[in-house]
mmJSON file of the N, C-alpha and C atoms, coordinates in Angstrom:
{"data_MODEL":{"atom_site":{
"group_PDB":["ATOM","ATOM","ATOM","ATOM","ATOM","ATOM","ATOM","ATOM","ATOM","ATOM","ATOM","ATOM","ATOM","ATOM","ATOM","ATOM","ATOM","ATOM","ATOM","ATOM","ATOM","ATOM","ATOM","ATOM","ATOM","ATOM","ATOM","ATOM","ATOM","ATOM","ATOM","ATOM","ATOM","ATOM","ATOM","ATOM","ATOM","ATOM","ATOM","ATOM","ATOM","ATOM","ATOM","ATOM","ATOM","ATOM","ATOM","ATOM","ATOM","ATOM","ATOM","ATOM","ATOM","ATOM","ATOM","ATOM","ATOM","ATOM","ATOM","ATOM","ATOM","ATOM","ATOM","ATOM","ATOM","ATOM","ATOM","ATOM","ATOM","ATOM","ATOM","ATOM","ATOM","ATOM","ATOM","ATOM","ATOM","ATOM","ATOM","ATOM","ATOM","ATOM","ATOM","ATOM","ATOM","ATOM","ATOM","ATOM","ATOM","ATOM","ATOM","ATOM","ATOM","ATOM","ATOM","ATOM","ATOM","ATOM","ATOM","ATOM","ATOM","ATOM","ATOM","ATOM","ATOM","ATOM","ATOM","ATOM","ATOM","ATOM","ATOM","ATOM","ATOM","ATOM","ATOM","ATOM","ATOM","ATOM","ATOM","ATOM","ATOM","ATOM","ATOM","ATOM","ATOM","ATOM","ATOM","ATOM","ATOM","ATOM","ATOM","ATOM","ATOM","ATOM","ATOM","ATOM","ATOM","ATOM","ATOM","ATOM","ATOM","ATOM","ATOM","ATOM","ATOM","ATOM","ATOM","ATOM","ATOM","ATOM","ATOM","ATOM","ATOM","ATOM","ATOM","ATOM","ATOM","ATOM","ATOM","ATOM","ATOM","ATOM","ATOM","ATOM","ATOM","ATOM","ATOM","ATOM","ATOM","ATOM","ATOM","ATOM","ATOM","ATOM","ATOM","ATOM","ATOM","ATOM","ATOM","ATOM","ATOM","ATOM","ATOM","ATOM","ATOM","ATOM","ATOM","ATOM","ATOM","ATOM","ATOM","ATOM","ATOM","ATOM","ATOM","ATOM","ATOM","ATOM","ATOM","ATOM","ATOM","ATOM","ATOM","ATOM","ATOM","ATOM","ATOM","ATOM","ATOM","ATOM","ATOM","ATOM","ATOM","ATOM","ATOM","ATOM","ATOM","ATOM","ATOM","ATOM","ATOM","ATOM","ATOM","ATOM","ATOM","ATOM","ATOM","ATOM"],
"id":[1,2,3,4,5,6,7,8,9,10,11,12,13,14,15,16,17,18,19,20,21,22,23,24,25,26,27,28,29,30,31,32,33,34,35,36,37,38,39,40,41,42,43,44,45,46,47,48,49,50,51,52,53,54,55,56,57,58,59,60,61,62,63,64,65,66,67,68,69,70,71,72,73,74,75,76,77,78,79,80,81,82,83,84,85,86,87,88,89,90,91,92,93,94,95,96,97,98,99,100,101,102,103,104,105,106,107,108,109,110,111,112,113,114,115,116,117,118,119,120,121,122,123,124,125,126,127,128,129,130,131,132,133,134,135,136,137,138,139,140,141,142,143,144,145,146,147,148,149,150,151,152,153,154,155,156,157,158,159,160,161,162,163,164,165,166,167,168,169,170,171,172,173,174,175,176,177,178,179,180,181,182,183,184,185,186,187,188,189,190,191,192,193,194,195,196,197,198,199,200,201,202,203,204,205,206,207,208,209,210,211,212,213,214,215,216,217,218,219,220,221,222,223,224,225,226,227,228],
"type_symbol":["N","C","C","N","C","C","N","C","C","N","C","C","N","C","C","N","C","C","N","C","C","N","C","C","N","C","C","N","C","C","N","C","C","N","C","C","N","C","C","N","C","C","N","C","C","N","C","C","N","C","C","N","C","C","N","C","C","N","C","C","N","C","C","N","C","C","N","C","C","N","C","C","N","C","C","N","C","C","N","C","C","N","C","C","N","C","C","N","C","C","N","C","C","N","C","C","N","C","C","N","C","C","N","C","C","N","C","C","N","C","C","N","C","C","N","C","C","N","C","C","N","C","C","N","C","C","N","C","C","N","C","C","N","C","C","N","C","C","N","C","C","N","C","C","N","C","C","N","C","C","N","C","C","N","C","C","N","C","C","N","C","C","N","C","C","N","C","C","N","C","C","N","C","C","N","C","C","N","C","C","N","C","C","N","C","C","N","C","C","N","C","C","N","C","C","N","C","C","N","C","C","N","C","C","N","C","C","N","C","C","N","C","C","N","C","C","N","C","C","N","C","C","N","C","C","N","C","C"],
"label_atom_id":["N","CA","C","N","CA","C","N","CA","C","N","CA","C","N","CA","C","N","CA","C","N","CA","C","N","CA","C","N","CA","C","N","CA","C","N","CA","C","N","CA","C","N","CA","C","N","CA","C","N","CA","C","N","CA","C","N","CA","C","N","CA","C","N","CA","C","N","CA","C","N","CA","C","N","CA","C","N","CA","C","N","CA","C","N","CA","C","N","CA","C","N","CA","C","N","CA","C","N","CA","C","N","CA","C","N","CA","C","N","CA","C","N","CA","C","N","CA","C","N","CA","C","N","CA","C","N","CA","C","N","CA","C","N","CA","C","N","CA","C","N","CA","C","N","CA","C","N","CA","C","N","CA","C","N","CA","C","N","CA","C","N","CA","C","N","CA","C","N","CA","C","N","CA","C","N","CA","C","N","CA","C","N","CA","C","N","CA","C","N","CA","C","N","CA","C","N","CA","C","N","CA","C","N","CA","C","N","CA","C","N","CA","C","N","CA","C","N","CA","C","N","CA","C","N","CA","C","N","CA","C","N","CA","C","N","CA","C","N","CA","C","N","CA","C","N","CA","C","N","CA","C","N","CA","C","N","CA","C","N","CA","C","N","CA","C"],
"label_alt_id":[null,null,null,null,null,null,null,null,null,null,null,null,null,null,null,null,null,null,null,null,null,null,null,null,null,null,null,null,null,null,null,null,null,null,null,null,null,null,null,null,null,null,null,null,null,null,null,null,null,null,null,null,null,null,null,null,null,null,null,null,null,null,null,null,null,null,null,null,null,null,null,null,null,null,null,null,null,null,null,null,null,null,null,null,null,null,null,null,null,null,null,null,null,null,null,null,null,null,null,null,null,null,null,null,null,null,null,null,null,null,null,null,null,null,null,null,null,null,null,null,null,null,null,null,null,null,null,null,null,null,null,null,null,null,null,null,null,null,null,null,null,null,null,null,null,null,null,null,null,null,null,null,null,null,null,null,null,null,null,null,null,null,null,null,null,null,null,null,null,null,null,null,null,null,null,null,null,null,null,null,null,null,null,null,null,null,null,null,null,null,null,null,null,null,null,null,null,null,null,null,null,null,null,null,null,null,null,null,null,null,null,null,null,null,null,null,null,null,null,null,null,null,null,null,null,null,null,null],
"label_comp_id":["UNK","UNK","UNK","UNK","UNK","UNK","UNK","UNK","UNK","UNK","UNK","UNK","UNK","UNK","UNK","UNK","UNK","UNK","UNK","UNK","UNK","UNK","UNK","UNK","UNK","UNK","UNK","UNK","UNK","UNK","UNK","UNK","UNK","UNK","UNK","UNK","UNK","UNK","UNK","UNK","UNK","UNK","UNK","UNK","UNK","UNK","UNK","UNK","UNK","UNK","UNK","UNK","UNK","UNK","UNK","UNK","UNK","UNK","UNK","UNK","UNK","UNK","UNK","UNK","UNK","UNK","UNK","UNK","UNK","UNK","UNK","UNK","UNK","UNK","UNK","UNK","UNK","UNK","UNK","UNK","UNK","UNK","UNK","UNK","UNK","UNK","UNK","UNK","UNK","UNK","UNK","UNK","UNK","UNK","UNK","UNK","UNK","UNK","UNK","UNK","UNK","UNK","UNK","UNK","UNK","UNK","UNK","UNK","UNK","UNK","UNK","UNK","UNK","UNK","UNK","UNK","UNK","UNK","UNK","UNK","UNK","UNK","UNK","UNK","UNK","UNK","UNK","UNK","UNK","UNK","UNK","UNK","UNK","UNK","UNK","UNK","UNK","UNK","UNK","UNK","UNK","UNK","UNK","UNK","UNK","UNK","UNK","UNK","UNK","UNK","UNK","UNK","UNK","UNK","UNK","UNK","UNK","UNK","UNK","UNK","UNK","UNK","UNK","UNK","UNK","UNK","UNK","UNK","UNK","UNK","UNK","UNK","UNK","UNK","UNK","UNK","UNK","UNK","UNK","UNK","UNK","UNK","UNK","UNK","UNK","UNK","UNK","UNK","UNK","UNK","UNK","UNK","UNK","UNK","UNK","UNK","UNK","UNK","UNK","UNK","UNK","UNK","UNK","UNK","UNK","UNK","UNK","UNK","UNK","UNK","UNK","UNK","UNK","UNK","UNK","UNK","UNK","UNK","UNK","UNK","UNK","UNK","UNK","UNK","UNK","UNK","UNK","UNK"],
"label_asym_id":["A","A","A","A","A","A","A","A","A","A","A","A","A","A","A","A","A","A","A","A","A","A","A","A","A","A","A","A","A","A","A","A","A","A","A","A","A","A","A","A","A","A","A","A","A","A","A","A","A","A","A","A","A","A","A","A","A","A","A","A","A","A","A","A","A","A","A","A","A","A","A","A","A","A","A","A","A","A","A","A","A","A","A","A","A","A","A","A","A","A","A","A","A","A","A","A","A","A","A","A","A","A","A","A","A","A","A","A","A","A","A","A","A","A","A","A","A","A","A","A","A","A","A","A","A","A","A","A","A","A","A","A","A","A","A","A","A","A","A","A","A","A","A","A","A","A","A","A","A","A","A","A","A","A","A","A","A","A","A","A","A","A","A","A","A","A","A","A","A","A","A","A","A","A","A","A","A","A","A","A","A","A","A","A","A","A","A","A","A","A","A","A","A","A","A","A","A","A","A","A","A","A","A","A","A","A","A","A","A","A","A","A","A","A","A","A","A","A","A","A","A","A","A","A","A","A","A","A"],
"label_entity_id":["1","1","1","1","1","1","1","1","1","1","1","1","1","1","1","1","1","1","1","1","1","1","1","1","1","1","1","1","1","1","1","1","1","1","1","1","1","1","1","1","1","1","1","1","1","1","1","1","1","1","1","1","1","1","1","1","1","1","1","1","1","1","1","1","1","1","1","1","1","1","1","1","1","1","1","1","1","1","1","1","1","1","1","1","1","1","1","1","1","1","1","1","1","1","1","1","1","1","1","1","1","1","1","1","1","1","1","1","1","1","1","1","1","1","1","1","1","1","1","1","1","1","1","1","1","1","1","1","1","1","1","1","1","1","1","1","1","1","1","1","1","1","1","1","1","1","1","1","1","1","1","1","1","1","1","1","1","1","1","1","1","1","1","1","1","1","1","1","1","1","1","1","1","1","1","1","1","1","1","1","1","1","1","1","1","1","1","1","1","1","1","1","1","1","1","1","1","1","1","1","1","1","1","1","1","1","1","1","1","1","1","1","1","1","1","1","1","1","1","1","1","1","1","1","1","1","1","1"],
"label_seq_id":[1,1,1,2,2,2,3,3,3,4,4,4,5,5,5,6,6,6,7,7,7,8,8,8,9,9,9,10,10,10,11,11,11,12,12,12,13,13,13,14,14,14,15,15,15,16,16,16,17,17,17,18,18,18,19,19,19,20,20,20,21,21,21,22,22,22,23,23,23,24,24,24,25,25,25,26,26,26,27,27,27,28,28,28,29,29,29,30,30,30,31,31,31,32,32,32,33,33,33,34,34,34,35,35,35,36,36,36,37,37,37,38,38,38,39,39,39,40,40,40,41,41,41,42,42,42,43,43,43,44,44,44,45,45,45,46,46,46,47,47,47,48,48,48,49,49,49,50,50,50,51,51,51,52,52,52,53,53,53,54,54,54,55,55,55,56,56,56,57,57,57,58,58,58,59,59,59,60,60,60,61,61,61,62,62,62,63,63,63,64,64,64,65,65,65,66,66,66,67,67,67,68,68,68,69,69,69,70,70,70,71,71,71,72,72,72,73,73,73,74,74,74,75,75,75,76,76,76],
"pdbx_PDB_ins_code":[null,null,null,null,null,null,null,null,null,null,null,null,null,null,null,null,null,null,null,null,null,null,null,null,null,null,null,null,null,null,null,null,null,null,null,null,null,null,null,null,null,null,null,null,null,null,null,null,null,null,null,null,null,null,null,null,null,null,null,null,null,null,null,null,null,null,null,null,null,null,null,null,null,null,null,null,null,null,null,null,null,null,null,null,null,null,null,null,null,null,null,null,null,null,null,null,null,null,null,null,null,null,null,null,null,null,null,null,null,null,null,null,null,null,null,null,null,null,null,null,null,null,null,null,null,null,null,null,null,null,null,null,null,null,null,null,null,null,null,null,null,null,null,null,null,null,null,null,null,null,null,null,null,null,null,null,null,null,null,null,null,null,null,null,null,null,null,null,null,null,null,null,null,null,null,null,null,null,null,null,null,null,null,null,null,null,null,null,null,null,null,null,null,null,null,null,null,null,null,null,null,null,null,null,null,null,null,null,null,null,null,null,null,null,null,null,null,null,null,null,null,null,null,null,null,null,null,null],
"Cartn_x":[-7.766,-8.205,-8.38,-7.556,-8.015,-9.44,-10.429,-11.586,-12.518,-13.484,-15.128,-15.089,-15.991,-16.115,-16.724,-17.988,-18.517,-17.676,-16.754,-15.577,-14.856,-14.483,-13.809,-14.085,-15.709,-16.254,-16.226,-16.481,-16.751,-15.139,-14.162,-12.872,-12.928,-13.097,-12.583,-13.59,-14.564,-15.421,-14.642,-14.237,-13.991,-12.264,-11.431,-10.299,-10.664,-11.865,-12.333,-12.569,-13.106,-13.681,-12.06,-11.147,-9.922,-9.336,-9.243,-8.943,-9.679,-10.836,-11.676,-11.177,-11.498,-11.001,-9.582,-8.632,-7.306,-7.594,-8.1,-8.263,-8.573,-9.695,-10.539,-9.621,-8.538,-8.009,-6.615,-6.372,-5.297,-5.501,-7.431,-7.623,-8.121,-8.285,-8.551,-7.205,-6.088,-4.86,-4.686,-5.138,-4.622,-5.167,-6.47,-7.019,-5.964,-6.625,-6.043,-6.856,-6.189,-6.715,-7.27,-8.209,-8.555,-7.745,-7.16,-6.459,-7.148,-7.211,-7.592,-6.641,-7.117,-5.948,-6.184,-7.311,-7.38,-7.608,-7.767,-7.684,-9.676,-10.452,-11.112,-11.51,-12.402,-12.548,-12.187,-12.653,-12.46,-10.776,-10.225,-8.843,-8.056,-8.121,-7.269,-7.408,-8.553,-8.889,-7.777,-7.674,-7.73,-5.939,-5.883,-4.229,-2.871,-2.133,-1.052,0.01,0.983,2.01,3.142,3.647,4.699,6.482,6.115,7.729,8.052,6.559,6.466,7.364,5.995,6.48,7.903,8.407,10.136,10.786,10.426,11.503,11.215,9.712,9.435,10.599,10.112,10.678,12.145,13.381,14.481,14.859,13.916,14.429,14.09,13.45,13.336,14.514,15.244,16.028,17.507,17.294,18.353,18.354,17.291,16.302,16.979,17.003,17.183,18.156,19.179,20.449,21.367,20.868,21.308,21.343,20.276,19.822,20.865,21.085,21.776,23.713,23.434,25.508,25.476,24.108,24.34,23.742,23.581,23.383,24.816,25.188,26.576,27.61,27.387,28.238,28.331,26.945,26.319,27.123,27.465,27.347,29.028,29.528,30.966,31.41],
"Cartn_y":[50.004,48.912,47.673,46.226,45.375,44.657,44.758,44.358,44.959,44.802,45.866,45.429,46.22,45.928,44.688,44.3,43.225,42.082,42.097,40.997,41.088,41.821,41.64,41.008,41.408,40.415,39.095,38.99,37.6,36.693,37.25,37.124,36.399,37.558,37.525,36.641,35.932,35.181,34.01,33.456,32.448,32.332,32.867,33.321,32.541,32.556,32.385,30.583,30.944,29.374,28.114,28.839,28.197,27.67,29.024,29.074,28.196,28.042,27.334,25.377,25.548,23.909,23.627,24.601,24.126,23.945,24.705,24.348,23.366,23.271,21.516,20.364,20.318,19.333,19.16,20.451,19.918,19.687,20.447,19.238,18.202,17.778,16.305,15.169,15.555,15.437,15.002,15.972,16.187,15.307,14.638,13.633,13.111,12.349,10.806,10.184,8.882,7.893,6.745,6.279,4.993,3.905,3.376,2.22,0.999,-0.261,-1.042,-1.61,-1.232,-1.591,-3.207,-4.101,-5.13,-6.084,-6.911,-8.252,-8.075,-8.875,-9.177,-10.718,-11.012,-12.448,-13.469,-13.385,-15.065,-14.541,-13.326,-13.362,-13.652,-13.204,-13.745,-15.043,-15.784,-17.562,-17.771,-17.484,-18.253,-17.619,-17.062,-16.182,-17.602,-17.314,-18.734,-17.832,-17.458,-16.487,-17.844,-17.061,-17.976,-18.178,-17.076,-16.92,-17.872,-17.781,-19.164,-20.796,-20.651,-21.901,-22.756,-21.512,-21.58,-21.999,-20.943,-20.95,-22.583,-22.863,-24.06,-25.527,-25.175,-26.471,-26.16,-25.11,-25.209,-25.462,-25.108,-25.499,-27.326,-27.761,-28.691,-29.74,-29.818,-29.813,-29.93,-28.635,-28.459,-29.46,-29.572,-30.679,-31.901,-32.139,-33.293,-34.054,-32.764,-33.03,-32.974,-32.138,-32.204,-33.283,-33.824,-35.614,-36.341,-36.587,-37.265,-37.393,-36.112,-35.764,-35.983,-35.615,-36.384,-37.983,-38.232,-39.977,-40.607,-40.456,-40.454,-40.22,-38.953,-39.111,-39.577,-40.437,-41.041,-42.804,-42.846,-43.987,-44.942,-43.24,-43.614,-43.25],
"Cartn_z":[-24.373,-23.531,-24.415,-24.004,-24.841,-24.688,-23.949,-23.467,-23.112,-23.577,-23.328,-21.76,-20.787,-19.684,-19.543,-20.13,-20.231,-20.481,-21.25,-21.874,-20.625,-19.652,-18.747,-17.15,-17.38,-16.325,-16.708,-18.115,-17.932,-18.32,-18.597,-18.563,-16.863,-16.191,-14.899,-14.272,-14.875,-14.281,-14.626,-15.631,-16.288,-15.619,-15.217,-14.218,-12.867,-12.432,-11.037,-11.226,-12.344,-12.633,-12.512,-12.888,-13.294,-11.753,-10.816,-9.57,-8.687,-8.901,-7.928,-8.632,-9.935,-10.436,-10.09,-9.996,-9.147,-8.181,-7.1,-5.723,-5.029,-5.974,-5.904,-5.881,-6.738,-7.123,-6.352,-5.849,-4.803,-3.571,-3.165,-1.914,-2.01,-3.19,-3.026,-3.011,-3.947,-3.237,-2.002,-1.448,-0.233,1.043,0.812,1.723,1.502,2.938,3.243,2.359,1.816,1.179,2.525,2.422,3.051,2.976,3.988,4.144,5.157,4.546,5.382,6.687,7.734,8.494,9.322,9.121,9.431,8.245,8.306,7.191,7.962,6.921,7.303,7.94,8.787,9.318,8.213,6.944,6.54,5.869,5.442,5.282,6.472,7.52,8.684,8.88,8.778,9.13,7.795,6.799,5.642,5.389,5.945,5.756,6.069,4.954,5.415,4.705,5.241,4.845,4.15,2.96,2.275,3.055,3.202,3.488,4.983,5.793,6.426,6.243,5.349,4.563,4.423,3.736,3.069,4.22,5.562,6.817,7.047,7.31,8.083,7.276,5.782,4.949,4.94,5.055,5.413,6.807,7.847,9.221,9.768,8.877,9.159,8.617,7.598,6.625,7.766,8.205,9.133,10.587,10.679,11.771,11.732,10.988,10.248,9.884,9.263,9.432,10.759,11.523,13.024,13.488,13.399,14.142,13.552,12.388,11.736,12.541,12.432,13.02,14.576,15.238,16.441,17.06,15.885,16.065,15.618,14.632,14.693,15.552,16.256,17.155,18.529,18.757,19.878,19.241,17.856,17.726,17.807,17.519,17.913,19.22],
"occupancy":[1.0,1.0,1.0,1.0,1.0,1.0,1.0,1.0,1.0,1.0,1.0,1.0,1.0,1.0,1.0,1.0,1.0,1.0,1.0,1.0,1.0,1.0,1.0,1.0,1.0,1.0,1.0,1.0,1.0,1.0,1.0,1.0,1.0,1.0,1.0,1.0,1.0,1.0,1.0,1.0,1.0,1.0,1.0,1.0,1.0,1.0,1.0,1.0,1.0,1.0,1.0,1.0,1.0,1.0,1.0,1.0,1.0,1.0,1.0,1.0,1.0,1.0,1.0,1.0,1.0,1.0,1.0,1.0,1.0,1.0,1.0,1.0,1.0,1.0,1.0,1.0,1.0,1.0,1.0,1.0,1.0,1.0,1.0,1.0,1.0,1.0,1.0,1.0,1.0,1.0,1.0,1.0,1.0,1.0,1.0,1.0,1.0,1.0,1.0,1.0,1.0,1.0,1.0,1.0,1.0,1.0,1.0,1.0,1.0,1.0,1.0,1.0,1.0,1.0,1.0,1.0,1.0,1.0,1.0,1.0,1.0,1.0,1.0,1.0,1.0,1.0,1.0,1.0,1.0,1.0,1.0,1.0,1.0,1.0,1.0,1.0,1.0,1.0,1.0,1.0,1.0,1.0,1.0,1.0,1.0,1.0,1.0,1.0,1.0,1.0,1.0,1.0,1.0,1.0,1.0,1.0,1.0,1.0,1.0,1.0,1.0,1.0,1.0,1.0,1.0,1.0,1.0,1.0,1.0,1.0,1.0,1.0,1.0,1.0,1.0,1.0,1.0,1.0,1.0,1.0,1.0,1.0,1.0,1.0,1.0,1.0,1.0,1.0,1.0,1.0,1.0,1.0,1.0,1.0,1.0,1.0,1.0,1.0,1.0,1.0,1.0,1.0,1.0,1.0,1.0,1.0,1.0,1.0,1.0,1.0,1.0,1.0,1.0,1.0,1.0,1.0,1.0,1.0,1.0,1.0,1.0,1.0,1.0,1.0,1.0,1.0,1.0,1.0],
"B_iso_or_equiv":[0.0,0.0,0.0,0.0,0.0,0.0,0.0,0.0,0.0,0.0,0.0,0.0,0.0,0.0,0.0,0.0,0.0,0.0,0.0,0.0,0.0,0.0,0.0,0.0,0.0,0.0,0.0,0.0,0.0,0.0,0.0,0.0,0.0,0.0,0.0,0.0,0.0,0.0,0.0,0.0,0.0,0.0,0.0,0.0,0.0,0.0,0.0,0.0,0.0,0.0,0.0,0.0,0.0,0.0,0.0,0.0,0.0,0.0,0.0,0.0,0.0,0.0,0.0,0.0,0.0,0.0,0.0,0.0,0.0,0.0,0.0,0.0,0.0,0.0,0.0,0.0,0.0,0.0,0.0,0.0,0.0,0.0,0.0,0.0,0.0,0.0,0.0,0.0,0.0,0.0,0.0,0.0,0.0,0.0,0.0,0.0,0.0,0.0,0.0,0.0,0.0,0.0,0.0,0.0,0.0,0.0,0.0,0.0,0.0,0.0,0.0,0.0,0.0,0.0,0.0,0.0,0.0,0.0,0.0,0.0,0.0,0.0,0.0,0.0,0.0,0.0,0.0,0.0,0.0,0.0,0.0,0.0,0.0,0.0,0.0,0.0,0.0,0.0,0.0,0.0,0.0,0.0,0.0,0.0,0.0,0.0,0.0,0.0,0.0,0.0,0.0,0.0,0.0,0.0,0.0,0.0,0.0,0.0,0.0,0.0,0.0,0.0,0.0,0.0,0.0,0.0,0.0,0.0,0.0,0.0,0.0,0.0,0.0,0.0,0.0,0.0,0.0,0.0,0.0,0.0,0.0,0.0,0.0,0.0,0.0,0.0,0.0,0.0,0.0,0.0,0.0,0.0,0.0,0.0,0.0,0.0,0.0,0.0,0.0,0.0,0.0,0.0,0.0,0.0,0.0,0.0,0.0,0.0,0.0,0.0,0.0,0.0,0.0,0.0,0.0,0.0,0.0,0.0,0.0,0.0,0.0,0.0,0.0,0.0,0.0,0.0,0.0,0.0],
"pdbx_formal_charge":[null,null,null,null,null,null,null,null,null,null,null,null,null,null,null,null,null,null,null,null,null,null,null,null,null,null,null,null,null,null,null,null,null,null,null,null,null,null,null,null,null,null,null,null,null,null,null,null,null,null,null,null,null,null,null,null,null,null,null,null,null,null,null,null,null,null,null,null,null,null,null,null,null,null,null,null,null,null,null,null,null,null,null,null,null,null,null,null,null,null,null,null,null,null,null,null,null,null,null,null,null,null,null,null,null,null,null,null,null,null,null,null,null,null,null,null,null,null,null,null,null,null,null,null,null,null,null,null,null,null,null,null,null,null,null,null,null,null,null,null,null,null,null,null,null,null,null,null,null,null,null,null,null,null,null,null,null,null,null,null,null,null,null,null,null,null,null,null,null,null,null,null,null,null,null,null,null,null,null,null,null,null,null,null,null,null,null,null,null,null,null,null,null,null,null,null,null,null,null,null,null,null,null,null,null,null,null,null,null,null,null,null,null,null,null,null,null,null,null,null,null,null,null,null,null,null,null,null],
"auth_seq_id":[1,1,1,2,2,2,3,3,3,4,4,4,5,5,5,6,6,6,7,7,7,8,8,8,9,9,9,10,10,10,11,11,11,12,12,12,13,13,13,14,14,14,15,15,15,16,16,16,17,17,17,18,18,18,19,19,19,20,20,20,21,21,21,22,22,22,23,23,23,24,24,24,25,25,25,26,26,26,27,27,27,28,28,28,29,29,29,30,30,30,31,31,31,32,32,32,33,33,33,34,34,34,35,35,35,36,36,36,37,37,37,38,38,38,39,39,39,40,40,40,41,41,41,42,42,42,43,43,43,44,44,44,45,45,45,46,46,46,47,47,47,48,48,48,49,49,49,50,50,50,51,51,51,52,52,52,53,53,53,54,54,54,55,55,55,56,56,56,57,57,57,58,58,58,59,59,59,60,60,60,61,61,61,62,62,62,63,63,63,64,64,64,65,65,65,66,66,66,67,67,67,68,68,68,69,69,69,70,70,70,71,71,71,72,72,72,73,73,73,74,74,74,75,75,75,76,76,76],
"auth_comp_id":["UNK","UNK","UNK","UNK","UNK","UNK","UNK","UNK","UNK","UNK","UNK","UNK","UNK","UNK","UNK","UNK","UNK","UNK","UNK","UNK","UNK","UNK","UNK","UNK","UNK","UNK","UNK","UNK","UNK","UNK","UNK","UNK","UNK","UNK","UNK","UNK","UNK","UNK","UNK","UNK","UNK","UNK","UNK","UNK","UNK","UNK","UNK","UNK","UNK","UNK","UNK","UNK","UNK","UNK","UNK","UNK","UNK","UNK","UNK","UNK","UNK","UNK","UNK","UNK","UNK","UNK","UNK","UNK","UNK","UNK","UNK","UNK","UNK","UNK","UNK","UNK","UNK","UNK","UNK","UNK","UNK","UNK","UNK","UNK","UNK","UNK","UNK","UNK","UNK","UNK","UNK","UNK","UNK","UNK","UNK","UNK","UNK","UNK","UNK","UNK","UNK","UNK","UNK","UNK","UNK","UNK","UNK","UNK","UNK","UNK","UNK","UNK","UNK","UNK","UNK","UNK","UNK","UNK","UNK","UNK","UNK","UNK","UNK","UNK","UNK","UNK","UNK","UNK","UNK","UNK","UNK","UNK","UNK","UNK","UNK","UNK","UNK","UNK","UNK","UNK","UNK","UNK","UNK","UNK","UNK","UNK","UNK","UNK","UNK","UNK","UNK","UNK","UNK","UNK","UNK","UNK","UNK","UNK","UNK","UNK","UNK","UNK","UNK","UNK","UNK","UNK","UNK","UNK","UNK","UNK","UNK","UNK","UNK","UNK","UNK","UNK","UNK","UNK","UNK","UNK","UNK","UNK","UNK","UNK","UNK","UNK","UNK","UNK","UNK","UNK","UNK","UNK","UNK","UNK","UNK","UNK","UNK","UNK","UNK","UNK","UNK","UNK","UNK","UNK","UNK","UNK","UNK","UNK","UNK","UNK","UNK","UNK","UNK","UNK","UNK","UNK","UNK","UNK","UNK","UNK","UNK","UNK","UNK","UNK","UNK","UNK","UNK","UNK"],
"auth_asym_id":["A","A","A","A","A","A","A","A","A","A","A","A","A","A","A","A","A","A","A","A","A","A","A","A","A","A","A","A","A","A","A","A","A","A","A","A","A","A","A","A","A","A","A","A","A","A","A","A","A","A","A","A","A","A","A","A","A","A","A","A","A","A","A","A","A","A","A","A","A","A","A","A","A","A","A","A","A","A","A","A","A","A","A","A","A","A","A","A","A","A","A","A","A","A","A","A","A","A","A","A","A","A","A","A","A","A","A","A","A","A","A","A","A","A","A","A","A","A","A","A","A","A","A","A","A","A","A","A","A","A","A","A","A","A","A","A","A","A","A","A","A","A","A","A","A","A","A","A","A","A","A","A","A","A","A","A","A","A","A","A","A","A","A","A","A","A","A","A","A","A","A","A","A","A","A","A","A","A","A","A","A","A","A","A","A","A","A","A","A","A","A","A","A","A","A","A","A","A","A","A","A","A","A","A","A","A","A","A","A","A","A","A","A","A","A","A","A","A","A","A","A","A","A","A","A","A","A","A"],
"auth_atom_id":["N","CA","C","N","CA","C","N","CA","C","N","CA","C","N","CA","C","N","CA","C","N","CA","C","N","CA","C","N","CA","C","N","CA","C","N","CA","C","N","CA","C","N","CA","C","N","CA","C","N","CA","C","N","CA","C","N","CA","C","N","CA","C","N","CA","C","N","CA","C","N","CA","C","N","CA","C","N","CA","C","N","CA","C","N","CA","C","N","CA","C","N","CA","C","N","CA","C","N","CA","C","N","CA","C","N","CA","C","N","CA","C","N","CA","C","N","CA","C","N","CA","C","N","CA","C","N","CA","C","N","CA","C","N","CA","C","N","CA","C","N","CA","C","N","CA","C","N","CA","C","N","CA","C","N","CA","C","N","CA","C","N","CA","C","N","CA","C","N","CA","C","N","CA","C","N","CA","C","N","CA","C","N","CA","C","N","CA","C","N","CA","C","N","CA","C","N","CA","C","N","CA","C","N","CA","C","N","CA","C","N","CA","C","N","CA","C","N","CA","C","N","CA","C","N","CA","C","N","CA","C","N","CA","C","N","CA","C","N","CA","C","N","CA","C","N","CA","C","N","CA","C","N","CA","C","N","CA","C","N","CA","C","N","CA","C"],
"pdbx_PDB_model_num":[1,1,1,1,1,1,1,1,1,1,1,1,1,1,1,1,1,1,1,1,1,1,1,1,1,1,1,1,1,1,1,1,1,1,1,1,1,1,1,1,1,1,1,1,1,1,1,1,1,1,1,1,1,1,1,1,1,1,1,1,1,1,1,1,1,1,1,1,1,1,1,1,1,1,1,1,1,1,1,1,1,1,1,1,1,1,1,1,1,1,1,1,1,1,1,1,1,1,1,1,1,1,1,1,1,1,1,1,1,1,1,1,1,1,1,1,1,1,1,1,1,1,1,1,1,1,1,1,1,1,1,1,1,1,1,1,1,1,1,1,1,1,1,1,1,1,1,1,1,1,1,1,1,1,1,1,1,1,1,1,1,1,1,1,1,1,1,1,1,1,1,1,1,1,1,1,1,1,1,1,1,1,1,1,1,1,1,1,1,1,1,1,1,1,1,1,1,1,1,1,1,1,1,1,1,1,1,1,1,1,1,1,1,1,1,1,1,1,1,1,1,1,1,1,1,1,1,1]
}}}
């Protein structure tokens, strides 16, 4: 036998110990993480999206130049 009985309980205690610290750790894994799913009040007041921006300052551009080709062609 490689182990006194005593050496084998506490083998097999320290076995258990291993099993239970895996276990632990793959249900914590396993939650859901918390996700915020709203902005809060002063982020929504205060929210100004960029890509906004870009569209607004190229469509205007385009605005602009439109007017231009049909004033011209009002003028001929």
């Amino acid at each position: 036998m490689r182990f006194t009985t005593s050496q084998t309980d506490v083998y097999a205690d320290h076995l258990d110990w291993h099993y239970r610290q895996n276990r632990t750790e793959k249900d914590i894994s396993r939650k859901v993480t918390h996700r915020r799913w709203y902005y809060s009040l002063t982020d929504w007041i205060e929210f100004e999206e960029i890509a906004d921006l870009e569209e607004r300052a190229k469509s205007q551009f385009f605005e602009k130049a439109h007017e231009e080709v049909v004033l011209k062609t009002q003028e001929a």
